[in-house]
Z-matrix of the N, CA and C atoms (Angstrom, degrees):
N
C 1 1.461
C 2 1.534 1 108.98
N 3 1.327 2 118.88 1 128.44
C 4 1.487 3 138.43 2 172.90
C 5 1.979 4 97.99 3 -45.32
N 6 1.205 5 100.49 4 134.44
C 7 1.448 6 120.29 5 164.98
C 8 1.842 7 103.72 6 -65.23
N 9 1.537 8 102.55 7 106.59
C 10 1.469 9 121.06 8 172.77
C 11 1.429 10 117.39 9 -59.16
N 12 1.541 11 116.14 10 -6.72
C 13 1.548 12 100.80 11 144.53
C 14 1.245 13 160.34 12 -97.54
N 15 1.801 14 94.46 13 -27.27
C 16 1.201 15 146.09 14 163.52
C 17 1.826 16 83.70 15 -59.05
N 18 1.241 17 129.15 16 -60.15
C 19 1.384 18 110.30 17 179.39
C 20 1.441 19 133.69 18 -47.17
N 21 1.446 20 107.55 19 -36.70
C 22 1.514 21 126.03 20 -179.69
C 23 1.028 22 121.72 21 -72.26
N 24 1.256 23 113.99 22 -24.45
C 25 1.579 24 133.62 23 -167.46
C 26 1.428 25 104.97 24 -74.54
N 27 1.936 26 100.33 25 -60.08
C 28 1.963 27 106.41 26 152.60
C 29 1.448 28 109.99 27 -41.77
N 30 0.831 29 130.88 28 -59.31
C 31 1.681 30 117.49 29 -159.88
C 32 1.153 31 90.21 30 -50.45
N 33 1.606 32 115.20 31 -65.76
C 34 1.620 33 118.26 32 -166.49
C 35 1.618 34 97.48 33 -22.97
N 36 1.139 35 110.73 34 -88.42
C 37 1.547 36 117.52 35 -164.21
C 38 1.174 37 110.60 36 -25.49
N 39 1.488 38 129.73 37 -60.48
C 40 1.558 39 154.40 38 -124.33
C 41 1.714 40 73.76 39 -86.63
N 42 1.349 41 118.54 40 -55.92
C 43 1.827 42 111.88 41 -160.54
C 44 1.072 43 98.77 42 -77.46
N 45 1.643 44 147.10 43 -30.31
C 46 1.232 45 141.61 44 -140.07
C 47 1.504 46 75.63 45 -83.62
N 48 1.906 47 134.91 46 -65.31
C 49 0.977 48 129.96 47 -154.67
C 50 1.687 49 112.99 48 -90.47
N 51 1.004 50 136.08 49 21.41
C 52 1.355 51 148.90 50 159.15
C 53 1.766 52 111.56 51 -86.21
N 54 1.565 53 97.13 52 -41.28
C 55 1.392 54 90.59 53 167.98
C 56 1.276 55 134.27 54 -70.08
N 57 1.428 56 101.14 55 -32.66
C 58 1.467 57 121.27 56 177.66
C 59 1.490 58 90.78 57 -53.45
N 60 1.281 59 132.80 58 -80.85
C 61 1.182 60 146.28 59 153.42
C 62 1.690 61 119.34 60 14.96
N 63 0.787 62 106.23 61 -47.63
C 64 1.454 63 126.91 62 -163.03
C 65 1.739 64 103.21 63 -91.81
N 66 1.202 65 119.65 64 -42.46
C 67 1.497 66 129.57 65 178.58
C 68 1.408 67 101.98 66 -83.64
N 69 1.483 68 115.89 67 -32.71
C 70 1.706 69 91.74 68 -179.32
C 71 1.323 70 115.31 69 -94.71
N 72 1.508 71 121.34 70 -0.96
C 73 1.406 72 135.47 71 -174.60
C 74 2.375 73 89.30 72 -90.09
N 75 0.890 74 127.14 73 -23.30
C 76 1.409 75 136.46 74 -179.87
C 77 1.847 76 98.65 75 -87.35
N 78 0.964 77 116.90 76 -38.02
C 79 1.460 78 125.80 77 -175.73
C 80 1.193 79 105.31 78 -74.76
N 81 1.882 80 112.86 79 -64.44
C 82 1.322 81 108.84 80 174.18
C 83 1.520 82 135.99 81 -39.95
N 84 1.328 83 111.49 82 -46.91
C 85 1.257 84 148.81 83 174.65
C 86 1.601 85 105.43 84 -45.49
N 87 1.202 86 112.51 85 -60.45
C 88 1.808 87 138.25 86 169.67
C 89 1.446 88 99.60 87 -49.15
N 90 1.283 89 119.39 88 -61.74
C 91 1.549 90 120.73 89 176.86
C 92 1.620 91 132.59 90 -52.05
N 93 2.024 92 102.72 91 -31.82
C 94 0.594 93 106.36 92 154.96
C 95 1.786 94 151.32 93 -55.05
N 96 1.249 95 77.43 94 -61.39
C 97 1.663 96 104.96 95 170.06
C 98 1.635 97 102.73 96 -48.68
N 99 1.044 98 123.26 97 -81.47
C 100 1.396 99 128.25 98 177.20
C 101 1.194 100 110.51 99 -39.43
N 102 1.714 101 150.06 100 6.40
C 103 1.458 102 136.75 101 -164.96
C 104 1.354 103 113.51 102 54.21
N 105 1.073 104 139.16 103 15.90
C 106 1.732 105 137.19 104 -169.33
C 107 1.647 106 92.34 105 -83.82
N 108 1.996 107 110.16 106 88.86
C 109 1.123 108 97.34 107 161.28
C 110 1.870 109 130.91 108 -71.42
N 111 1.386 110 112.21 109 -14.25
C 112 1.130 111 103.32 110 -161.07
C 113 1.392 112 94.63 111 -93.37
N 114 1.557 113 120.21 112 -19.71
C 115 1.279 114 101.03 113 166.11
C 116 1.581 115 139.75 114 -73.81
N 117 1.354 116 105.92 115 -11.45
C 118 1.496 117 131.08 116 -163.16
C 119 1.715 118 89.97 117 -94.23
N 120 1.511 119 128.39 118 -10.62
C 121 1.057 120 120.16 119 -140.34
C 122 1.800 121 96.36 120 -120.54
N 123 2.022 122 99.15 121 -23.42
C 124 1.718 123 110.43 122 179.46
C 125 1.476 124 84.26 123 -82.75
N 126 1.539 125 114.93 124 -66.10
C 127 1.402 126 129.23 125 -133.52
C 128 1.773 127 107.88 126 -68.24
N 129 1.572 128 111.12 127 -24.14
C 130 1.267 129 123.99 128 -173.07
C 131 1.670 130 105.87 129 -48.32
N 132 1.652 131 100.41 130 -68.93
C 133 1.280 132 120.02 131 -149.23
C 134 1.927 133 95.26 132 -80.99
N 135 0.893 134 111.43 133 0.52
C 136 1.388 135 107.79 134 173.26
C 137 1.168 136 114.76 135 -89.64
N 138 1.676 137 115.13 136 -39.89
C 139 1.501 138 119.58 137 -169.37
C 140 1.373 139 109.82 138 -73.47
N 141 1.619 140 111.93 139 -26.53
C 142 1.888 141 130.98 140 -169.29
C 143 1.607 142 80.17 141 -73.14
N 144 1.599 143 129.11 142 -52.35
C 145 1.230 144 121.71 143 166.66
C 146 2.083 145 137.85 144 -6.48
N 147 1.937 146 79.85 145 -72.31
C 148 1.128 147 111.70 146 -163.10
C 149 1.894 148 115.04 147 -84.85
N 150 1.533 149 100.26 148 -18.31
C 151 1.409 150 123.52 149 168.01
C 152 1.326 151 104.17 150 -66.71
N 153 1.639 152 134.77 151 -48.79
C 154 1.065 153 152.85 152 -163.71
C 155 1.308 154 99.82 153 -70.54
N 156 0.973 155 119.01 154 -87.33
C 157 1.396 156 120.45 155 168.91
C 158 1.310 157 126.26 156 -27.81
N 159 1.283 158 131.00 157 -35.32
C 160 1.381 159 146.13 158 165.75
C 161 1.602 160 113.90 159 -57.19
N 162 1.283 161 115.53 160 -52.66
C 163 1.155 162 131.10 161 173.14
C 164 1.735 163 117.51 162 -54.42
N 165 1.583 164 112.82 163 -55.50
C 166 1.351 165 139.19 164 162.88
C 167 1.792 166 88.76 165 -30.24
N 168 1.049 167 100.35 166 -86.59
C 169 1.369 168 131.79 167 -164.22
C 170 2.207 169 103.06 168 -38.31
N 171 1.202 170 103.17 169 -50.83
C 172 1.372 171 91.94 170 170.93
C 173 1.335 172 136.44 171 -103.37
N 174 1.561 173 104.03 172 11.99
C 175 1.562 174 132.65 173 -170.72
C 176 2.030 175 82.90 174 -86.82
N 177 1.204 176 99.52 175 -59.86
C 178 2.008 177 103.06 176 -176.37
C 179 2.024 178 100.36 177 -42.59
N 180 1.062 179 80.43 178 -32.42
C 181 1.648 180 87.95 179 -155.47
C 182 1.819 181 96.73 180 -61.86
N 183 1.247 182 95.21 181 -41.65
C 184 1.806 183 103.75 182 168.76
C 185 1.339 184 129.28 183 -60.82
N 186 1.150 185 103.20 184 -59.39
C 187 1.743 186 101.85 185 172.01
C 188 1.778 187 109.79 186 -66.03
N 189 1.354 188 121.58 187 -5.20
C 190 1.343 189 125.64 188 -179.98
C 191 1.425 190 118.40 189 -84.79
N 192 1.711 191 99.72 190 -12.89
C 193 1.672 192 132.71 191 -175.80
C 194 1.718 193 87.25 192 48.31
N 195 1.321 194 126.49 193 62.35
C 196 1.186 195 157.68 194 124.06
C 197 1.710 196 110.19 195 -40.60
N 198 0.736 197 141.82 196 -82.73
C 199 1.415 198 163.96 197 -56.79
C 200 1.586 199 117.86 198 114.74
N 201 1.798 200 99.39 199 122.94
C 202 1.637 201 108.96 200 164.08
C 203 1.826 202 130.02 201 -61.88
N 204 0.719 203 94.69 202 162.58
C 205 1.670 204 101.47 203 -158.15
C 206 1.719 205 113.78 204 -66.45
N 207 1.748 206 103.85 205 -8.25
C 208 1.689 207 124.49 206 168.45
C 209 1.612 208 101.26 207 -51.89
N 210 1.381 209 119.71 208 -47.08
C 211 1.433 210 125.13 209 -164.78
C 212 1.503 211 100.27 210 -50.53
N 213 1.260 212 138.50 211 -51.72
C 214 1.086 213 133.88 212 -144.04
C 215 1.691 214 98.32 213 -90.60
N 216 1.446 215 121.22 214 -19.03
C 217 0.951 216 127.21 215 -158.24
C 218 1.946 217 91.06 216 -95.63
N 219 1.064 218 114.05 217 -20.64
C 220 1.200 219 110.15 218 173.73
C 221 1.168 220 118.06 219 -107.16
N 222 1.089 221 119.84 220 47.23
C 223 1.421 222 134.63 221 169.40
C 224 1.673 223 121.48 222 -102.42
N 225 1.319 224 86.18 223 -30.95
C 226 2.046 225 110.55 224 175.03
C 227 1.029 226 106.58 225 -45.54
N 228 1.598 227 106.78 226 -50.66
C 229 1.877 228 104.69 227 166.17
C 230 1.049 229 110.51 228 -142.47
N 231 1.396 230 86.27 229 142.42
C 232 1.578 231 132.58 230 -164.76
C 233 1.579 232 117.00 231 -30.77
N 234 1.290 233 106.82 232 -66.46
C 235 1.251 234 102.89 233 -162.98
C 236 1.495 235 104.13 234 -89.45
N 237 1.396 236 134.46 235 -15.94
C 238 1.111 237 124.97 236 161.02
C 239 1.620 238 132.94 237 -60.24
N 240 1.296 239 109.22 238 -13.65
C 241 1.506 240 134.15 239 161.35
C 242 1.704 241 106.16 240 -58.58
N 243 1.285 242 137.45 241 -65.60
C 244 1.085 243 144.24 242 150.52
C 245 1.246 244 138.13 243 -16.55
N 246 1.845 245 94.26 244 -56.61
C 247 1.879 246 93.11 245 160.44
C 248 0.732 247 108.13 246 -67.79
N 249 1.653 248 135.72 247 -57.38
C 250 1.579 249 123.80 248 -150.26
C 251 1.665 250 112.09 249 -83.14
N 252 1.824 251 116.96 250 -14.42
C 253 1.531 252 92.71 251 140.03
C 254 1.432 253 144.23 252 -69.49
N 255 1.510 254 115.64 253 -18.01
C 256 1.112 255 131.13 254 157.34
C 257 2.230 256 107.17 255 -41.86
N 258 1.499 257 105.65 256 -57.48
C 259 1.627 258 87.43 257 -164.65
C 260 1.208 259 80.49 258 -89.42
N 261 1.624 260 172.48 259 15.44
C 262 0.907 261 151.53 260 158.46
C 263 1.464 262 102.95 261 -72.43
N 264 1.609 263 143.68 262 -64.69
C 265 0.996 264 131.90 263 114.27
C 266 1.641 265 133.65 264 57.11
N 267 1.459 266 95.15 265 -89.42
C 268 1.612 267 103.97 266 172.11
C 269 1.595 268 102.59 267 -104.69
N 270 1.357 269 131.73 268 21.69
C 271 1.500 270 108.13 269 156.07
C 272 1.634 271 99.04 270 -106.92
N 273 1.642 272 126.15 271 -19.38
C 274 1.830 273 121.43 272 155.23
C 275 1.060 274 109.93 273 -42.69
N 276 1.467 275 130.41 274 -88.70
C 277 1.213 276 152.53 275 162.87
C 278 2.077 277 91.10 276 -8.94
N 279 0.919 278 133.90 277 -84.10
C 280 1.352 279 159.58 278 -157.01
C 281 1.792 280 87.69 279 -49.34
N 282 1.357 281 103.44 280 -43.18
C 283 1.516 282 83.62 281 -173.11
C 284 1.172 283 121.78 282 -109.07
């Protein structure tokens, strides 16, 4: 069994950058709508970035038997990444 702090510490990360996530996926979105190619054009390839990394980030967490293999799958979107670190979260905490 994964060290329950060393676990938390991942979450930490995993939410700090999901949120990030979440504001530039709201930004992007904004850019969109409005025609803002040059913004759609910085902000895009950063967020495809920051998704990537997110994914990275909870794919380790799997083979670490961290976390079931749903995590990574809820990373695609944004804010569902968040809840389900949220109950991942209180079943660490829980145990």
């Amino acid at each position: 069994m994964p060290d329950r702090s060393e676990t938390l510490k991942k979450l930490d990360l995993i939410r700090i950058i999901a949120a990030v996530d979440v504001v530039m996926l709201v930004v992007l979105l904004y850019f969109s709508i409005s025609d803002s190619d040059s913004g759609v054009s910085i902000l895009g390839p950063i967020h495809g970035f920051v998704v990537l990394v997110l994914l990275y980030l909870t794919a380790v967490g799997v083979t670490e038997k961290r976390w079931s293999w749903i995590f990574p799958v809820t990373t695609l979107i944004p804010i569902f990444a968040l809840f389900y670190d949220a109950k991942l979260r209180r079943e660490v905490q829980a145990a």
